[in-house]
Steps between C-alpha positions, in 0.01 A plus 500: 500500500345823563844687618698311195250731287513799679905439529504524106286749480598766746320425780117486352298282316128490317192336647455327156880291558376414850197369393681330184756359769161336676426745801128549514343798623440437885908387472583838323260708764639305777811636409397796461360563836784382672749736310664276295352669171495865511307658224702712269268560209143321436594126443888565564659438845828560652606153754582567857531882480440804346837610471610456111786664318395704137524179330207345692304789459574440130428160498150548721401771231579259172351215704161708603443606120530092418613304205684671234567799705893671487661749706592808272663827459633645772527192748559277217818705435596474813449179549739426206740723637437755200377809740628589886207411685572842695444634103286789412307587158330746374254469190395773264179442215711425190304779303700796745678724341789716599416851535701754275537864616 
């Protein structure tokens, strides 16, 4: 159950679908200890290593901020193919002015 969710998710998943999905908290420590959980971000956990791909850092960051949450700008753009993700920006305040001499 537990990889099926990380497997559709990039390789992490939330405390709160664990617990949803009936593990209790000695189960989810348990795991934990023995390095079957690795924490990524407070509440978020990568399953059976620590060794994620962009994506699952995505998904551990939109997972960690909880219900609702949405990856955006940059990464989002990426994500959708939009941007390179090798892709470089610069941003200026929009009150700037070009110079005149």
């Amino acid at each position: 159950m537990i990889r099926a969710l990380a497997a559709r998710q990039h390789g992490v998943v939330a405390r709160r679908q664990l617990a949803a999905a009936g593990l209790t908290p000695s189960m989810l420590n348990e795991r934990i200890v023995r390095g079957r959980l690795i924490a990524i971000h407070r509440g978020v956990y990568a399953v059976g290593h620590a060794s994620l791909r962009r994506e699952g850092f995505w998904m551990a960051a939109v997972l960690a901020a909880g219900p609702g949450a949405a990856l955006s700008h940059r990464d989002a753009a990426t994500l959708h193919g939009i941007l390179n993700g090798n892709a470089r920006s610069t941003a200026a305040p929009s009150c700037a002015s070009p110079t005149t001499t």
